[in-house]
Biopython code that builds the backbone (N, CA, C, O; Angstrom):
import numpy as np
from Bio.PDB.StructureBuilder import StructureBuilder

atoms = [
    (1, "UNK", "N", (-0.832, -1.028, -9.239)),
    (1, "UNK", "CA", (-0.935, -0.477, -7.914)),
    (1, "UNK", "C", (-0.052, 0.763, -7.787)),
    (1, "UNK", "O", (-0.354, 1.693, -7.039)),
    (2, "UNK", "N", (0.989, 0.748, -8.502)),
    (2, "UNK", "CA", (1.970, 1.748, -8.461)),
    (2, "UNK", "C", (1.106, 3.207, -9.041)),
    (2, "UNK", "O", (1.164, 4.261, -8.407)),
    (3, "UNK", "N", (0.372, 3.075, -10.242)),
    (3, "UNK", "CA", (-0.087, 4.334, -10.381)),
    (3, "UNK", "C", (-0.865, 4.353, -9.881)),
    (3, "UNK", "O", (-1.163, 5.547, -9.887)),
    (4, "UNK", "N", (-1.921, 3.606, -9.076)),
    (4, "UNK", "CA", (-3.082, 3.784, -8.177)),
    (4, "UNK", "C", (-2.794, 4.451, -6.593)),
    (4, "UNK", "O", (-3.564, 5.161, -5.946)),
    (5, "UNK", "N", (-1.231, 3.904, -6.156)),
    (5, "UNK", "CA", (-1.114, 4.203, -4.340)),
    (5, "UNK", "C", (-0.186, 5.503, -4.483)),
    (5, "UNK", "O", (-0.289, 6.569, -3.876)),
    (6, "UNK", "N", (0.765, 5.113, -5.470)),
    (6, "UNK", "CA", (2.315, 6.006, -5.703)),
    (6, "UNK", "C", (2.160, 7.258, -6.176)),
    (6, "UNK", "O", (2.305, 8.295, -5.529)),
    (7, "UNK", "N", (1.751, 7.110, -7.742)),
    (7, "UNK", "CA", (1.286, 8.484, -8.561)),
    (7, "UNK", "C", (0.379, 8.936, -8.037)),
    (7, "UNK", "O", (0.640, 10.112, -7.785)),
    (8, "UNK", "N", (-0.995, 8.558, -7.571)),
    (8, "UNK", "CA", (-1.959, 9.565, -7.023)),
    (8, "UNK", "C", (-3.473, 9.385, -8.155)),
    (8, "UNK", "O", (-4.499, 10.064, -8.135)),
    (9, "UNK", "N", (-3.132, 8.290, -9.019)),
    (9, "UNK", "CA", (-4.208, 8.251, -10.194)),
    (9, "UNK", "C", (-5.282, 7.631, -9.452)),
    (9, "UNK", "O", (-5.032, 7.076, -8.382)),
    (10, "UNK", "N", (-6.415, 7.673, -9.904)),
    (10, "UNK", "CA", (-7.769, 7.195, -9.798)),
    (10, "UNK", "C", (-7.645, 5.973, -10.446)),
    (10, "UNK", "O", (-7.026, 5.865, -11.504)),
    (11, "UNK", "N", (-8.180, 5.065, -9.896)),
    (11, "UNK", "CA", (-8.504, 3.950, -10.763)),
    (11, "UNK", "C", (-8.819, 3.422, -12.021)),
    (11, "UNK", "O", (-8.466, 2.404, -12.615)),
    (12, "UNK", "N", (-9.834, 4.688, -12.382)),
    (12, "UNK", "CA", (-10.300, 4.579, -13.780)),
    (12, "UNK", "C", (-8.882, 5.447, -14.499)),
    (12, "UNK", "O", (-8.533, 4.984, -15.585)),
    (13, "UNK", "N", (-8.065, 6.647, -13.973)),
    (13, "UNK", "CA", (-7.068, 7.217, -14.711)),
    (13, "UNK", "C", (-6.441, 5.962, -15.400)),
    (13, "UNK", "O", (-6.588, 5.575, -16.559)),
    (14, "UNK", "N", (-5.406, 5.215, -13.976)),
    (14, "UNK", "CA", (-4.598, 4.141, -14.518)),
    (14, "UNK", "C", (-5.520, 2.829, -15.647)),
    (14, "UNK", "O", (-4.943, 2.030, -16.385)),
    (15, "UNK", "N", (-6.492, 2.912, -15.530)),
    (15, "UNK", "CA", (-7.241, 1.567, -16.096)),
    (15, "UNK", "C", (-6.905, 2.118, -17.312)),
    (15, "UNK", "O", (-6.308, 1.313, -18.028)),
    (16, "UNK", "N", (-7.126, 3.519, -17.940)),
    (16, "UNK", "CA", (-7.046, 4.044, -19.475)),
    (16, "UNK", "C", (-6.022, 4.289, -19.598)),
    (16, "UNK", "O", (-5.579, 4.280, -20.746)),
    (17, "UNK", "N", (-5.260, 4.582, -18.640)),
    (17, "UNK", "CA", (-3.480, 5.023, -19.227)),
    (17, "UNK", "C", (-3.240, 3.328, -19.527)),
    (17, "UNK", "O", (-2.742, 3.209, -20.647)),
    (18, "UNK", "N", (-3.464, 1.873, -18.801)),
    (18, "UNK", "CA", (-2.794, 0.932, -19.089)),
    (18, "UNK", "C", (-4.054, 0.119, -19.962)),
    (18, "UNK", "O", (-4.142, -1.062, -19.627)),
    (19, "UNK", "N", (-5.003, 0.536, -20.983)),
    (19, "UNK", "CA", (-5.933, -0.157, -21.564)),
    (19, "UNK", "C", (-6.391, -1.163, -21.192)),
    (19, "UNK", "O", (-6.446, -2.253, -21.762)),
    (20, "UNK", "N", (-6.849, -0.760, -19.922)),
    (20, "UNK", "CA", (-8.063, -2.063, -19.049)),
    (20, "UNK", "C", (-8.914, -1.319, -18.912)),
    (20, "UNK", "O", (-8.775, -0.097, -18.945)),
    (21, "UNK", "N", (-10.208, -2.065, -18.690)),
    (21, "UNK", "CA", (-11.542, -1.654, -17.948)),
    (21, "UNK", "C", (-11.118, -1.709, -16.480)),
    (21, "UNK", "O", (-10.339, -2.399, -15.822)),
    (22, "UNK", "N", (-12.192, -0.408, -16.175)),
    (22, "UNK", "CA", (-12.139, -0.446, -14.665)),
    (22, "UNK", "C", (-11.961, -1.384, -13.587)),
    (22, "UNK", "O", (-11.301, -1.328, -12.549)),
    (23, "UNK", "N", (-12.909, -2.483, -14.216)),
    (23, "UNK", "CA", (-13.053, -3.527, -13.404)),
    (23, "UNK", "C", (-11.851, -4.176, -13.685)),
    (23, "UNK", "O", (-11.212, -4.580, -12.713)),
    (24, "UNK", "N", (-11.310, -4.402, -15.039)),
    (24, "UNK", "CA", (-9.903, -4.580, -15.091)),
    (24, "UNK", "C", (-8.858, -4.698, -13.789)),
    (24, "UNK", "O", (-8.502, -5.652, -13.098)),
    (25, "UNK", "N", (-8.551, -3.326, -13.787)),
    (25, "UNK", "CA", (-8.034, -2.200, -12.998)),
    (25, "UNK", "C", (-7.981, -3.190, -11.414)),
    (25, "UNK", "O", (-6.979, -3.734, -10.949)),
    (26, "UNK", "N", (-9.426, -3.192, -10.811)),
    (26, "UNK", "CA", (-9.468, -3.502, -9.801)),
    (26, "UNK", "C", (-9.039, -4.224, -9.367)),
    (26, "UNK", "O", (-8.359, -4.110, -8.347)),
    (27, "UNK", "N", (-9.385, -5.815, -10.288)),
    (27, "UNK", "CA", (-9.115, -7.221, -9.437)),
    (27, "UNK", "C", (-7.791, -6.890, -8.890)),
    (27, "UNK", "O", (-7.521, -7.109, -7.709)),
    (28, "UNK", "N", (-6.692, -6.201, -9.980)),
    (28, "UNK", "CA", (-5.554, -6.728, -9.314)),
    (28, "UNK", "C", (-4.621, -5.991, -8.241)),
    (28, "UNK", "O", (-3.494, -6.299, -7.850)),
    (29, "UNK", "N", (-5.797, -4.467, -7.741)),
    (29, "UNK", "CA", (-5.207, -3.672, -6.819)),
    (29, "UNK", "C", (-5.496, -3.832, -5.546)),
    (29, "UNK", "O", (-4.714, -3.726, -4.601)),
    (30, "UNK", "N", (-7.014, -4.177, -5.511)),
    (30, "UNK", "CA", (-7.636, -4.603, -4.260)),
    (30, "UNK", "C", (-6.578, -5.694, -3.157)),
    (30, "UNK", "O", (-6.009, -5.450, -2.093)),
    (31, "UNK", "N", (-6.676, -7.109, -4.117)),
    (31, "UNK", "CA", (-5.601, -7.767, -3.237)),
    (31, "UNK", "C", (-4.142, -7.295, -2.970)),
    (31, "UNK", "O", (-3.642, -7.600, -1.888)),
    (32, "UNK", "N", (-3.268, -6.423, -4.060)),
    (32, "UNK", "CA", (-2.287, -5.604, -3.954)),
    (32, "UNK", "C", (-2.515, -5.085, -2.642)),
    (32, "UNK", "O", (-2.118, -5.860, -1.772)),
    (33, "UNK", "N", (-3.057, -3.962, -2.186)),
    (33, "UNK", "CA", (-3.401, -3.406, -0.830)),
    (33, "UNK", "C", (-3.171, -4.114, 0.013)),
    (33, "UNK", "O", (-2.365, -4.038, 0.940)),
    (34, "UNK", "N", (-4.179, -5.164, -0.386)),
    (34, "UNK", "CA", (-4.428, -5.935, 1.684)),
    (34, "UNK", "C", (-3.189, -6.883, 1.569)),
    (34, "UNK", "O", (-2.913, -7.523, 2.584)),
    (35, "UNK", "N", (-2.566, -7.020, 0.683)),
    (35, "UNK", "CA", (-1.138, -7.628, 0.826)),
    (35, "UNK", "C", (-0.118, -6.806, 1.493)),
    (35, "UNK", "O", (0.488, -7.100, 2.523)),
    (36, "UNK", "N", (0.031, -5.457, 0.596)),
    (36, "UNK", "CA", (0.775, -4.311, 1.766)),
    (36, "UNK", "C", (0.266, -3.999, 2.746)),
    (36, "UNK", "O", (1.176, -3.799, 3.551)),
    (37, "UNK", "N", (-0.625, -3.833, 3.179)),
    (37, "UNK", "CA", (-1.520, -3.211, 4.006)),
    (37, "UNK", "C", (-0.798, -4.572, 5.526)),
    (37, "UNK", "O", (-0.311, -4.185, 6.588)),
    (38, "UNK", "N", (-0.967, -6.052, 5.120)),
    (38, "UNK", "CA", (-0.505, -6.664, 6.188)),
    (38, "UNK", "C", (1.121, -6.608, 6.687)),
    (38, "UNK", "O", (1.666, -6.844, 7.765)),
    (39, "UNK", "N", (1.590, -6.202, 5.435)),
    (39, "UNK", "CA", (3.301, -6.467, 5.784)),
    (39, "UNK", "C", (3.709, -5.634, 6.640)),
    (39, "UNK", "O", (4.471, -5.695, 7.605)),
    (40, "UNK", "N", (2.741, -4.379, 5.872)),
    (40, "UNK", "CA", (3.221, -3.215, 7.119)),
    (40, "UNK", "C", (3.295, -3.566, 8.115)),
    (40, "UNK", "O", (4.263, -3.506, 8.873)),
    (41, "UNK", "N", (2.067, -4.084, 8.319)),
    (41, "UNK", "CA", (1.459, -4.149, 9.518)),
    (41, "UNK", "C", (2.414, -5.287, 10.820)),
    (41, "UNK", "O", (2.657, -5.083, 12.010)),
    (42, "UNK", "N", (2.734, -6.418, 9.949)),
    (42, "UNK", "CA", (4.269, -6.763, 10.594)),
    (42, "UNK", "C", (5.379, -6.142, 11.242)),
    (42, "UNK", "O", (5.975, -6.276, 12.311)),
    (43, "UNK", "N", (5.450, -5.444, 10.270)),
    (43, "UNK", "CA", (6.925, -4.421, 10.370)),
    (43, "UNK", "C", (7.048, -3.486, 11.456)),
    (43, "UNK", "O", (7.824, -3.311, 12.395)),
    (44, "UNK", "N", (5.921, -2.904, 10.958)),
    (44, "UNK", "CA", (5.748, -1.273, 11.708)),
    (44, "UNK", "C", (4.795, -0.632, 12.160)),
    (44, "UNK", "O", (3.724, -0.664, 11.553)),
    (45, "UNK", "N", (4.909, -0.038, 13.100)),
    (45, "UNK", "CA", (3.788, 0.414, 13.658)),
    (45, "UNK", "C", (3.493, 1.990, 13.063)),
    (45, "UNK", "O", (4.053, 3.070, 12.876)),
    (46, "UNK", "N", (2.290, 1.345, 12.923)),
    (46, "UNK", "CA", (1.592, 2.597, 11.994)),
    (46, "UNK", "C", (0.411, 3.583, 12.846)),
    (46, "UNK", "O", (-0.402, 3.048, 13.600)),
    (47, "UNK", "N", (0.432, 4.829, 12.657)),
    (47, "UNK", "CA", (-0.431, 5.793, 13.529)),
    (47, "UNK", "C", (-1.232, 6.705, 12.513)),
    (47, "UNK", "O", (-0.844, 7.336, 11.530)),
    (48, "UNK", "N", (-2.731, 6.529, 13.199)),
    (48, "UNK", "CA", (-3.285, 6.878, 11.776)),
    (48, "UNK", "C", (-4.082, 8.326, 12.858)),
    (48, "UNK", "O", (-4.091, 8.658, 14.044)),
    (49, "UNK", "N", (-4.661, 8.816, 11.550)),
    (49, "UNK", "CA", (-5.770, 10.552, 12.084)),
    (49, "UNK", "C", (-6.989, 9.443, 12.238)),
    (49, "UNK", "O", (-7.205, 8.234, 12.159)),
    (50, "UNK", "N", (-7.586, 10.617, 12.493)),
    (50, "UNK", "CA", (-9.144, 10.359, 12.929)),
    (50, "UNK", "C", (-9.989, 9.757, 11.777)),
    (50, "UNK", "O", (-11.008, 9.123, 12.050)),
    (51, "UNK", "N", (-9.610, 9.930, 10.562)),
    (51, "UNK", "CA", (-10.443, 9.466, 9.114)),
    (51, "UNK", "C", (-9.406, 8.451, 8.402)),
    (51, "UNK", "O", (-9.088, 8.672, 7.234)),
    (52, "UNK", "N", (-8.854, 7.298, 9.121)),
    (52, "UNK", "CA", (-8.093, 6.062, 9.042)),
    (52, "UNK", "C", (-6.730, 6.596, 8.108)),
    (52, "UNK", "O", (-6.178, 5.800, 7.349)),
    (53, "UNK", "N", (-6.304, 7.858, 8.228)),
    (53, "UNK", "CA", (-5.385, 7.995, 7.108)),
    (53, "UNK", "C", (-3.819, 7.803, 7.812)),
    (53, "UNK", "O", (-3.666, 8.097, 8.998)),
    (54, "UNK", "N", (-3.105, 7.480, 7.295)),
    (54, "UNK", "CA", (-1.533, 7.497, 7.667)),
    (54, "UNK", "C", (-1.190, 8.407, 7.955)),
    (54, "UNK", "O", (-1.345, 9.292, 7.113)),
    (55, "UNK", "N", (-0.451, 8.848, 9.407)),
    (55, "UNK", "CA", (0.084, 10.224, 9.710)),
    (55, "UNK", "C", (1.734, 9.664, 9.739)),
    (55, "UNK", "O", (2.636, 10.347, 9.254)),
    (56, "UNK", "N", (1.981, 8.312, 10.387)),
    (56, "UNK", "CA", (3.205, 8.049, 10.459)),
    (56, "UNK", "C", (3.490, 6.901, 10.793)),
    (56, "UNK", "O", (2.682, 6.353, 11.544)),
    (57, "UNK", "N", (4.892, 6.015, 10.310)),
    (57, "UNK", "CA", (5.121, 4.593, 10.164)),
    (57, "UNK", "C", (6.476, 4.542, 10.819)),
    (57, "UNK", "O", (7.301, 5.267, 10.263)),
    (58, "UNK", "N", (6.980, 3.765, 12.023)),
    (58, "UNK", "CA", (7.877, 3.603, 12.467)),
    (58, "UNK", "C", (8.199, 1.694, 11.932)),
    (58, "UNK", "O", (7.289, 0.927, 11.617)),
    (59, "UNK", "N", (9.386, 1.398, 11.959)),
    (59, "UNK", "CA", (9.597, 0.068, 11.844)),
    (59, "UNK", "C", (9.760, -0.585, 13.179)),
    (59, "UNK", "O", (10.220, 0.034, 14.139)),
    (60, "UNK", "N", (9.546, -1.298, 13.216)),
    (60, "UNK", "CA", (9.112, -1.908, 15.084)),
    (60, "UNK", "C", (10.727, -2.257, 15.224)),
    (60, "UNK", "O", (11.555, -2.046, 14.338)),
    (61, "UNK", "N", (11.078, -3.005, 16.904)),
    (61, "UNK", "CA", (12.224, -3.209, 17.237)),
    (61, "UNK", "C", (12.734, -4.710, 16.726)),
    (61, "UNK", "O", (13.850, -5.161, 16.467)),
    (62, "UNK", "N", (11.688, -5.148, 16.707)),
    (62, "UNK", "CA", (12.209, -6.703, 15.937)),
    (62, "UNK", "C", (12.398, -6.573, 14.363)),
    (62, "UNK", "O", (13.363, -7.217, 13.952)),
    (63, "UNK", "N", (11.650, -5.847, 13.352)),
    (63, "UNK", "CA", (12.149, -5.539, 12.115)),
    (63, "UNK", "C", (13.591, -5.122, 12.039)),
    (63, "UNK", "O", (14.253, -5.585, 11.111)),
    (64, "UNK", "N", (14.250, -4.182, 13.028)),
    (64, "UNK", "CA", (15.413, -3.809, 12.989)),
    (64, "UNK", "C", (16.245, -5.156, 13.135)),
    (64, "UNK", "O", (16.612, -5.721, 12.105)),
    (65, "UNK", "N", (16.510, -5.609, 14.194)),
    (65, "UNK", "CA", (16.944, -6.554, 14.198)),
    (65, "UNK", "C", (17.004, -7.361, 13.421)),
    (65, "UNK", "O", (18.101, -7.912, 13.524)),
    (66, "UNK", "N", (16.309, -7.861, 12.501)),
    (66, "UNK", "CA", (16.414, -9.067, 11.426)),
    (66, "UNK", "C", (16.981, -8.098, 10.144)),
    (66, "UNK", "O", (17.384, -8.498, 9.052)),
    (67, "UNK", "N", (16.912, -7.112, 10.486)),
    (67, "UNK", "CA", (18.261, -6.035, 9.266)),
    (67, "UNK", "C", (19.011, -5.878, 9.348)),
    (67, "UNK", "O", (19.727, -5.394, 8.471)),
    (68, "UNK", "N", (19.376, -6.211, 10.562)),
    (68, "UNK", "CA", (20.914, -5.632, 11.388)),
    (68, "UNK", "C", (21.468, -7.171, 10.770)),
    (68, "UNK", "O", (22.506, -7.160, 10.109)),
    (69, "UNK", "N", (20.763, -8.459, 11.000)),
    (69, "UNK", "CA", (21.389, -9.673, 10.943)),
    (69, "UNK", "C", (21.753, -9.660, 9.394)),
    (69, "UNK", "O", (22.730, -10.400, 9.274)),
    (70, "UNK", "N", (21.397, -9.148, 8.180)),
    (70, "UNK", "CA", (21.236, -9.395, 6.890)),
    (70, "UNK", "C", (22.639, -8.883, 6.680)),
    (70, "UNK", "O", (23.125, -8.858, 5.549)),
]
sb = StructureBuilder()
sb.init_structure("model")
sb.init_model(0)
sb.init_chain("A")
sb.init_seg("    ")
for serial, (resi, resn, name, xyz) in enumerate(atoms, 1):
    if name == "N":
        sb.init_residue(resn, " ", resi, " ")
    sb.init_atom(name, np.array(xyz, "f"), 0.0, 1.0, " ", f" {name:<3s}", serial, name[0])
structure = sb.get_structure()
């Protein structure tokens, strides 16, 4: 997932840089995502453009708090 979300690679890039098949590749990014995709979604409030993309991520007021306690 790291070279798929982080680096900026294509799916098929990372599948040949780490010698998997595409489909390889997939199984294990797809659920990767919707795993981050929810935590965020816990945390912080996220504000997206018009074509679902991330413009900006604040951490909500109760995330702070359970950091402040740590």
């Amino acid at each position: 997932m790291t070279l798929v979300e982080l680096e900026g690679l294509t799916q098929k890039q990372a599948a040949n840089r780490l010698g998997l098949s595409v489909f390889g590749m997939r199984s294990p990014v797809q659920p990767g995502r919707k795993q981050l995709k929810m935590r965020l979604e816990k945390c912080c409030v996220i504000e997206r453009d018009g074509r679902n993309g991330v413009i900006d991520l604040s951490i909500t007021d109760r995330t702070h708090r359970l950091l402040d306690r740590q």
